[in-house]
Biopython code that builds the backbone (N, CA, C, O; Angstrom):
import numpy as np
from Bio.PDB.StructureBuilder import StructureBuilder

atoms = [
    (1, "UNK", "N", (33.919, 44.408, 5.559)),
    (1, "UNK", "CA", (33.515, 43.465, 6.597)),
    (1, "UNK", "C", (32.002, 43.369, 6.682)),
    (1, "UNK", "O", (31.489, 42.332, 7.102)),
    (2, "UNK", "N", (31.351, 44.286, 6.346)),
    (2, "UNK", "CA", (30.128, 44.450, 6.516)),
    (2, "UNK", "C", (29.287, 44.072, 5.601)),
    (2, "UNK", "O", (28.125, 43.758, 5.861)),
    (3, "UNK", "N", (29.836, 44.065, 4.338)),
    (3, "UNK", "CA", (28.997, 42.972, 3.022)),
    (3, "UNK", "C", (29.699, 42.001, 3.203)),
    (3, "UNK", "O", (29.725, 41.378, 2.142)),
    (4, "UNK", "N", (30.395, 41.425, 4.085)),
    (4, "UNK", "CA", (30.621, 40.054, 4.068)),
    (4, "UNK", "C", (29.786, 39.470, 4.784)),
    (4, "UNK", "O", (29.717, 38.285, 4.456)),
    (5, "UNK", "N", (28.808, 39.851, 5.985)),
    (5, "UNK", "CA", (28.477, 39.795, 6.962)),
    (5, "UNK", "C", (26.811, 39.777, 6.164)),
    (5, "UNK", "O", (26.254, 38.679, 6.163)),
    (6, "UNK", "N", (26.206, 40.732, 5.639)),
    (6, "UNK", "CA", (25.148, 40.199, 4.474)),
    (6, "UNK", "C", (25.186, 39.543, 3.696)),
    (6, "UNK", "O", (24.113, 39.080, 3.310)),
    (7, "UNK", "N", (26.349, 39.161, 3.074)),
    (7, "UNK", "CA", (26.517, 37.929, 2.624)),
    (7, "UNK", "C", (26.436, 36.524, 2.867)),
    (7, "UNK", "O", (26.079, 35.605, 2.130)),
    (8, "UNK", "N", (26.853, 36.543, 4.086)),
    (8, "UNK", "CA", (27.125, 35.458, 4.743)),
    (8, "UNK", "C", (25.636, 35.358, 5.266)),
    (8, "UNK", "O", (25.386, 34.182, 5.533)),
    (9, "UNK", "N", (24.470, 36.272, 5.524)),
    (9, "UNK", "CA", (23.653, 36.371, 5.991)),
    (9, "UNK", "C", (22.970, 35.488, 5.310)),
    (9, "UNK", "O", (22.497, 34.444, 5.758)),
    (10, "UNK", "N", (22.881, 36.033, 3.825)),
    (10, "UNK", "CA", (21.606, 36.100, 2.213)),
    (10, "UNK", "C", (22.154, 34.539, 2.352)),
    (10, "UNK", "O", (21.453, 33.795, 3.038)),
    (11, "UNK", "N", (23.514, 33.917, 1.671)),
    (11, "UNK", "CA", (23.701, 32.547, 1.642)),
    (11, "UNK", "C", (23.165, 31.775, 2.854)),
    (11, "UNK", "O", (21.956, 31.722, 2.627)),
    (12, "UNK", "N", (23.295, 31.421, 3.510)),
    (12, "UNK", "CA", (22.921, 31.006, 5.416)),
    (12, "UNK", "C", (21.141, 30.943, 4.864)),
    (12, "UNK", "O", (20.588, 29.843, 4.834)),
    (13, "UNK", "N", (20.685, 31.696, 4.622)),
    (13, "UNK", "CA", (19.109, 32.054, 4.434)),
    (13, "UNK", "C", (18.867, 31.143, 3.319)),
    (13, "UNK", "O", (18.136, 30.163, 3.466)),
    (14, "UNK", "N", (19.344, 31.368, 2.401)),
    (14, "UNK", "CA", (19.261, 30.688, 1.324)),
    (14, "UNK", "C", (19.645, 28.792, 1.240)),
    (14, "UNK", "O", (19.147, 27.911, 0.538)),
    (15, "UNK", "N", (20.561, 28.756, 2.130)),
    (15, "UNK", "CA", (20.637, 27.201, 2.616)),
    (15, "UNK", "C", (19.430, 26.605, 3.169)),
    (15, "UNK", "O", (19.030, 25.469, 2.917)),
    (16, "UNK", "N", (18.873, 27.460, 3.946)),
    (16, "UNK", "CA", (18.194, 27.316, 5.489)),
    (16, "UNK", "C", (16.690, 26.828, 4.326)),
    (16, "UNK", "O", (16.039, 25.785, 4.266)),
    (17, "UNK", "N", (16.620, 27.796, 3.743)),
    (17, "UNK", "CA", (15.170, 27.560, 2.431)),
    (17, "UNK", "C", (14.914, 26.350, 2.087)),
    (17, "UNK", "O", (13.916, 25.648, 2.253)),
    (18, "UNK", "N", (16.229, 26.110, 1.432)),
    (18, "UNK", "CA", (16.493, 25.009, 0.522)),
    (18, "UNK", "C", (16.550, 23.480, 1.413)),
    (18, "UNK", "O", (16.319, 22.371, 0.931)),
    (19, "UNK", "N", (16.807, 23.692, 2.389)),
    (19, "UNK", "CA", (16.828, 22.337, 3.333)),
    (19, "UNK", "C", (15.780, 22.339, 3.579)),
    (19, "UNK", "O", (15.574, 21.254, 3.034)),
    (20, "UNK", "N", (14.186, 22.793, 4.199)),
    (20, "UNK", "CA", (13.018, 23.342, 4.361)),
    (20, "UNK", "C", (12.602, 22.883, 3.675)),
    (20, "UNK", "O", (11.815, 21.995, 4.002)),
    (21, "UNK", "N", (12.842, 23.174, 2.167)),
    (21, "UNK", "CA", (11.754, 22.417, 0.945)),
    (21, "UNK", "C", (12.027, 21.104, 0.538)),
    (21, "UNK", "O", (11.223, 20.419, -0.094)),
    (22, "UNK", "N", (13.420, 20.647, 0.970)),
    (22, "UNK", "CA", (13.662, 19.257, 0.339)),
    (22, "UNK", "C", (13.046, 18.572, 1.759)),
    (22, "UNK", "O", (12.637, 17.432, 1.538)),
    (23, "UNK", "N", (12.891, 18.985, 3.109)),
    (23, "UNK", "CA", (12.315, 17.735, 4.080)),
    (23, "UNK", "C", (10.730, 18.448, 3.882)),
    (23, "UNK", "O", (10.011, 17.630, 4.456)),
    (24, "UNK", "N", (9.882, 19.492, 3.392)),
    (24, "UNK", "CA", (8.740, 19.523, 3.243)),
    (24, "UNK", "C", (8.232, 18.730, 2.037)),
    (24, "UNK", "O", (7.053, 18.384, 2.112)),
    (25, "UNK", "N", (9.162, 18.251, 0.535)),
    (25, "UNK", "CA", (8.774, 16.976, -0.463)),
    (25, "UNK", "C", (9.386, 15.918, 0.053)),
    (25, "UNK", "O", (9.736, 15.015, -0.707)),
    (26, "UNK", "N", (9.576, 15.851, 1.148)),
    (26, "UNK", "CA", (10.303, 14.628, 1.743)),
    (26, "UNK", "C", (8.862, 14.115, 2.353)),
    (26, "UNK", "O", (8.348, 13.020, 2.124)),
    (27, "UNK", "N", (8.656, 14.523, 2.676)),
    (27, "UNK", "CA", (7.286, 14.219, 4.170)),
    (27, "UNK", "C", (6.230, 14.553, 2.592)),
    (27, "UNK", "O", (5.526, 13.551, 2.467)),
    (28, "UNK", "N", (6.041, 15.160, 1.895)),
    (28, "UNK", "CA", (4.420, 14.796, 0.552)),
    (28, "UNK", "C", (5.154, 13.323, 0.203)),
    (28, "UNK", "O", (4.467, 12.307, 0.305)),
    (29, "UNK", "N", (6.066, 13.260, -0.066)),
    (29, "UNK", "CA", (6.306, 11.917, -0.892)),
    (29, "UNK", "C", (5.899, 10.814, 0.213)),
    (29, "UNK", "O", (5.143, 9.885, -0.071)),
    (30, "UNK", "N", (6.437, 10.980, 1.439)),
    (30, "UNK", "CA", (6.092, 9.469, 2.365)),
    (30, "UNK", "C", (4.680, 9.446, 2.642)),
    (30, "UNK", "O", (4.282, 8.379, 3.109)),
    (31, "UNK", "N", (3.762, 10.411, 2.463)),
    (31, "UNK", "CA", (2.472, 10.501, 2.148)),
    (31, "UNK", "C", (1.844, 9.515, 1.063)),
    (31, "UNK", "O", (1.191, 8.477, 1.161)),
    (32, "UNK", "N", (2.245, 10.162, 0.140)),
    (32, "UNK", "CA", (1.892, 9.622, -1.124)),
    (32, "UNK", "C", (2.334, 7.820, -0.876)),
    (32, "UNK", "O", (1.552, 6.934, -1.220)),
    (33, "UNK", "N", (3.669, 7.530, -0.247)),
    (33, "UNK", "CA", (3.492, 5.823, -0.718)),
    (33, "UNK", "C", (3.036, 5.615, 0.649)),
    (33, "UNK", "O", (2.729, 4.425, 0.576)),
    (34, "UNK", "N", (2.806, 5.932, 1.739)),
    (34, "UNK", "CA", (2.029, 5.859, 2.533)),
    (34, "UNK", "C", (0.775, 5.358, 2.227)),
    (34, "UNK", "O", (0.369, 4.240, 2.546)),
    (35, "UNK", "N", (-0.091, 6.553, 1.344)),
    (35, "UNK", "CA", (-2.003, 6.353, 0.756)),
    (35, "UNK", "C", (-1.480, 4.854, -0.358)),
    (35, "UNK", "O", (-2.218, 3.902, -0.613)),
    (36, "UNK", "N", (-0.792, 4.940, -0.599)),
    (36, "UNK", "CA", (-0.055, 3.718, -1.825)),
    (36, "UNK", "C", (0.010, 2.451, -1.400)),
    (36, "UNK", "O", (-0.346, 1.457, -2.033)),
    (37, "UNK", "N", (0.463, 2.494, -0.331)),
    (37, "UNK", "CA", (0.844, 1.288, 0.362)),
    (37, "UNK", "C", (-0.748, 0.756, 1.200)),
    (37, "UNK", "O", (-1.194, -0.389, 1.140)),
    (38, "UNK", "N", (-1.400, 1.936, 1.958)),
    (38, "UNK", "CA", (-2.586, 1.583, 2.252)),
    (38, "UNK", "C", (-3.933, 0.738, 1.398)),
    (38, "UNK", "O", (-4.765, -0.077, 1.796)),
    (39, "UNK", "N", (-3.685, 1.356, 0.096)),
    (39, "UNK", "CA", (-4.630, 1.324, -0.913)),
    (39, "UNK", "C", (-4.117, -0.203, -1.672)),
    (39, "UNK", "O", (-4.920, -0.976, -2.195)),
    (40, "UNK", "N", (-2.977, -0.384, -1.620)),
    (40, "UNK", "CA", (-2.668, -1.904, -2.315)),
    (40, "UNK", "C", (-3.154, -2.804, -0.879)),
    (40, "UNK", "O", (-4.096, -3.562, -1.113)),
    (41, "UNK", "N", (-2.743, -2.822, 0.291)),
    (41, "UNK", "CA", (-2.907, -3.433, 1.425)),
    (41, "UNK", "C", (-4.706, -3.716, 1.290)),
    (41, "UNK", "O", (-5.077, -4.889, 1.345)),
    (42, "UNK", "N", (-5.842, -2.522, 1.103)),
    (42, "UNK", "CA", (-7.055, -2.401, 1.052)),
    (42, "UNK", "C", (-7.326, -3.624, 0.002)),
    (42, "UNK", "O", (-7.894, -4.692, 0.231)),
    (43, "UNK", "N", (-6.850, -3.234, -1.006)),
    (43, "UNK", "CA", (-7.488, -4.349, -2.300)),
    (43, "UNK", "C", (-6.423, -5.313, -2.296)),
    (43, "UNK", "O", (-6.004, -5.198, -3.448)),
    (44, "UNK", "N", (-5.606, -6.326, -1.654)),
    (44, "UNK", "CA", (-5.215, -7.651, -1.174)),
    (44, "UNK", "C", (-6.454, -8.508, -0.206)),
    (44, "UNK", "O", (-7.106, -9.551, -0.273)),
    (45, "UNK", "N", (-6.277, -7.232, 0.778)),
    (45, "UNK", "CA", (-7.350, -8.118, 1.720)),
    (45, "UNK", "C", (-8.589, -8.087, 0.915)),
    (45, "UNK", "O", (-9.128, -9.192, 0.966)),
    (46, "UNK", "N", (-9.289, -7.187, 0.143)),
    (46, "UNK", "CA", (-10.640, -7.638, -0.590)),
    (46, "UNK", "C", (-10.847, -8.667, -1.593)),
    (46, "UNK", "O", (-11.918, -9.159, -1.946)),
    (47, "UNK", "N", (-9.018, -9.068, -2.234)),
    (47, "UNK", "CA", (-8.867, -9.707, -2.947)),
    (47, "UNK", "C", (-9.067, -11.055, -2.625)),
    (47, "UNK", "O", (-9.682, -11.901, -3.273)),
    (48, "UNK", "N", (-8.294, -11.204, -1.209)),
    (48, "UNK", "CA", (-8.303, -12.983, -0.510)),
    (48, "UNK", "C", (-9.375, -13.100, -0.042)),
    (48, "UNK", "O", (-9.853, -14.233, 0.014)),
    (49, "UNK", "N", (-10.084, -12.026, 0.431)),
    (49, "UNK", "CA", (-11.676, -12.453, 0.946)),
    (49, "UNK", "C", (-13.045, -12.653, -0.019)),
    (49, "UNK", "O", (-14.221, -12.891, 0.256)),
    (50, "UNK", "N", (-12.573, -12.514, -0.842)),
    (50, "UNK", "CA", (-13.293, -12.585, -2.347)),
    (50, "UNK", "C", (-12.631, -14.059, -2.823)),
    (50, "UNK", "O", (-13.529, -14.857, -3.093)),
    (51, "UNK", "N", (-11.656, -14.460, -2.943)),
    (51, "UNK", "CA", (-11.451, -15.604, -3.251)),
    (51, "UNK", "C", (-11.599, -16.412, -2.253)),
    (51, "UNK", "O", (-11.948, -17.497, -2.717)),
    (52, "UNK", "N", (-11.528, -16.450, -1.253)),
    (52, "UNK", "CA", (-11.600, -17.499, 0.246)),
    (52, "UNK", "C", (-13.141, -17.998, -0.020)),
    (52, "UNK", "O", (-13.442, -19.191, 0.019)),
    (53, "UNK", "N", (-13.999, -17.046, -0.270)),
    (53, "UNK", "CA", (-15.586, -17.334, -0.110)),
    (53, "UNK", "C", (-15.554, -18.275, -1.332)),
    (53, "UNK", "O", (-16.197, -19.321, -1.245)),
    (54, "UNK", "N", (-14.840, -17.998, -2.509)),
    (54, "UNK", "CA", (-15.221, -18.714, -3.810)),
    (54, "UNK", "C", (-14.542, -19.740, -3.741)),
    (54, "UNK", "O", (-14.835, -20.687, -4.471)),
    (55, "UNK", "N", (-13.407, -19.827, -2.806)),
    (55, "UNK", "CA", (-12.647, -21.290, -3.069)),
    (55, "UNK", "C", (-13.699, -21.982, -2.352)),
    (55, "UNK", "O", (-14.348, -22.863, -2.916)),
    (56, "UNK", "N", (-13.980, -21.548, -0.789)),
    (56, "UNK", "CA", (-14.390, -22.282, -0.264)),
    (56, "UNK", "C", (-15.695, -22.710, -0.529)),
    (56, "UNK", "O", (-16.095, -23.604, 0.216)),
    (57, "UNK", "N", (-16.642, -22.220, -1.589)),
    (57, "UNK", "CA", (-18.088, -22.506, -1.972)),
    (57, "UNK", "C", (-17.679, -23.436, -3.247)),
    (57, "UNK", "O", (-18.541, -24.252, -3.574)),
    (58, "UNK", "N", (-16.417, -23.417, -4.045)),
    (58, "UNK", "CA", (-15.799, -24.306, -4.550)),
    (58, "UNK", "C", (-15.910, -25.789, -3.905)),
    (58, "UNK", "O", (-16.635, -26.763, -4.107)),
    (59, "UNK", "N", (-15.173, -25.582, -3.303)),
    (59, "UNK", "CA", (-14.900, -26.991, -2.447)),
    (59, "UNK", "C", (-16.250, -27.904, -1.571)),
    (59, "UNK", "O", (-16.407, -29.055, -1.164)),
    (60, "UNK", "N", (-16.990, -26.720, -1.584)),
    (60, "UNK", "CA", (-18.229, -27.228, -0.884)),
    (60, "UNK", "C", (-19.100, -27.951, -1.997)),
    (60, "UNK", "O", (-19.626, -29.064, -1.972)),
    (61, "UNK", "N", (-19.090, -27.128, -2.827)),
    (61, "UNK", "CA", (-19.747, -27.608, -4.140)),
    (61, "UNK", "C", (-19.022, -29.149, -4.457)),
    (61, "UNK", "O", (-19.814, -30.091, -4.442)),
    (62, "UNK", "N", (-17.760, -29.429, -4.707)),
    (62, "UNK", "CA", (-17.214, -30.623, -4.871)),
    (62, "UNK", "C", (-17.696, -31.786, -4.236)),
    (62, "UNK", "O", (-18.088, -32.861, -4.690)),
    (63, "UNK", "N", (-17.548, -31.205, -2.728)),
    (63, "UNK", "CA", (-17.367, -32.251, -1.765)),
    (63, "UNK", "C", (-19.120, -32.978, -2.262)),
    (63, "UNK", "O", (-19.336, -34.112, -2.690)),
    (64, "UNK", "N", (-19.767, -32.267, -2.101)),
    (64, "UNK", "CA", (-21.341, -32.488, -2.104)),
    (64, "UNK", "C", (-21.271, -33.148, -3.794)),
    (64, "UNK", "O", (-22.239, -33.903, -3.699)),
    (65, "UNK", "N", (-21.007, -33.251, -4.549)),
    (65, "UNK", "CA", (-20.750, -33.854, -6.008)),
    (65, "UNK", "C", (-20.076, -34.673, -5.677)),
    (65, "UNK", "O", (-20.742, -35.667, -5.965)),
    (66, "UNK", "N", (-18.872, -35.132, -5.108)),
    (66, "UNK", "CA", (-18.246, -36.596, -4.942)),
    (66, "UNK", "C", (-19.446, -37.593, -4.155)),
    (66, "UNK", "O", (-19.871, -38.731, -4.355)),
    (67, "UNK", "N", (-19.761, -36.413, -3.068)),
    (67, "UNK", "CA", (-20.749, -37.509, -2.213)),
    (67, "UNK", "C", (-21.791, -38.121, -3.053)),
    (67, "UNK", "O", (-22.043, -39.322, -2.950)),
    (68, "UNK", "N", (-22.570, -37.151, -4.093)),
    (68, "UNK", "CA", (-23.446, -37.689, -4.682)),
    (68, "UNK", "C", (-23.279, -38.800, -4.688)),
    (68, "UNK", "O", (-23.801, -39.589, -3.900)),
    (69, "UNK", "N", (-22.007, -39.258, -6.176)),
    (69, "UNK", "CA", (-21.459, -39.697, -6.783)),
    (69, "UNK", "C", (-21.368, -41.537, -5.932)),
    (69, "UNK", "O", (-21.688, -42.707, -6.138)),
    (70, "UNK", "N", (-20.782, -40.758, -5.052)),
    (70, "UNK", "CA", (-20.377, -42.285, -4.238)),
    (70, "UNK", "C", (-21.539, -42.617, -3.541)),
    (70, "UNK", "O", (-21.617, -43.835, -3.385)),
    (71, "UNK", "N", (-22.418, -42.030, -3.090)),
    (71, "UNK", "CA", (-23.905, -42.968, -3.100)),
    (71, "UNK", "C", (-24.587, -43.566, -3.827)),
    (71, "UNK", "O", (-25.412, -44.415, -3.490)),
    (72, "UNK", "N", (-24.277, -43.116, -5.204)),
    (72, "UNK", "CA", (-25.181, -43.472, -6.313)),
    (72, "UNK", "C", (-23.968, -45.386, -7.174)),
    (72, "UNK", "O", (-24.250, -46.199, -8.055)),
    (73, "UNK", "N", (-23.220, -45.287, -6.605)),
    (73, "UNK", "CA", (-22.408, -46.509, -7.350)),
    (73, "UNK", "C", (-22.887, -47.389, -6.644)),
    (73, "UNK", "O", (-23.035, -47.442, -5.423)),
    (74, "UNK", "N", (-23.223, -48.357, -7.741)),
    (74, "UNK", "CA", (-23.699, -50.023, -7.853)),
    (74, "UNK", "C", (-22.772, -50.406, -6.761)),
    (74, "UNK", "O", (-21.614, -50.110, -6.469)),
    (75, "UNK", "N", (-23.969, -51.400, -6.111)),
    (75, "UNK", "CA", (-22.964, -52.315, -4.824)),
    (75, "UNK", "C", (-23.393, -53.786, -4.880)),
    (75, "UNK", "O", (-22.876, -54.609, -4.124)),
]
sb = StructureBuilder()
sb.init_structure("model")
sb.init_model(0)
sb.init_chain("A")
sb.init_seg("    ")
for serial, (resi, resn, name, xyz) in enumerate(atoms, 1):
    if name == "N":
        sb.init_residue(resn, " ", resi, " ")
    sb.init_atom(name, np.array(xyz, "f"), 0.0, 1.0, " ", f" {name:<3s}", serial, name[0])
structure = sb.get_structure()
């Protein structure tokens, strides 16, 4: 009865471990796509604000070239 009872102890302990380490790489991993998810989110927004300035100095540039354009035609 009594090595059943350390037995039952050592296994029990040994569960108790093993559940411990799978929610302690549970919680590094949601870390990891956590910094992952931050770091793609970081370089989107640097991405559209980097293109917003260039579309829009694009378009500015155009607009000011059509205008030329249409002042300068024979009337």
């Amino acid at each position: 009865m009594e090595r059943t009872k350390i037995v039952s102890n050592i296994l029990r302990a040994l569960v108790n471990v093993t559940v411990m380490k799978k929610g302690a790489s549970r919680g590094a991993n949601m870390l990891e796509y956590v910094l992952i998810a931050s770091l793609i989110i970081t370089l989107t927004w640097v991405g559209i604000n980097a293109l917003g300035d260039a579309l829009g100095n694009f378009f500015d540039n155009l607009a000011e070239w059509v205008t030329d354009r249409g002042n300068n035609l024979p009337r």
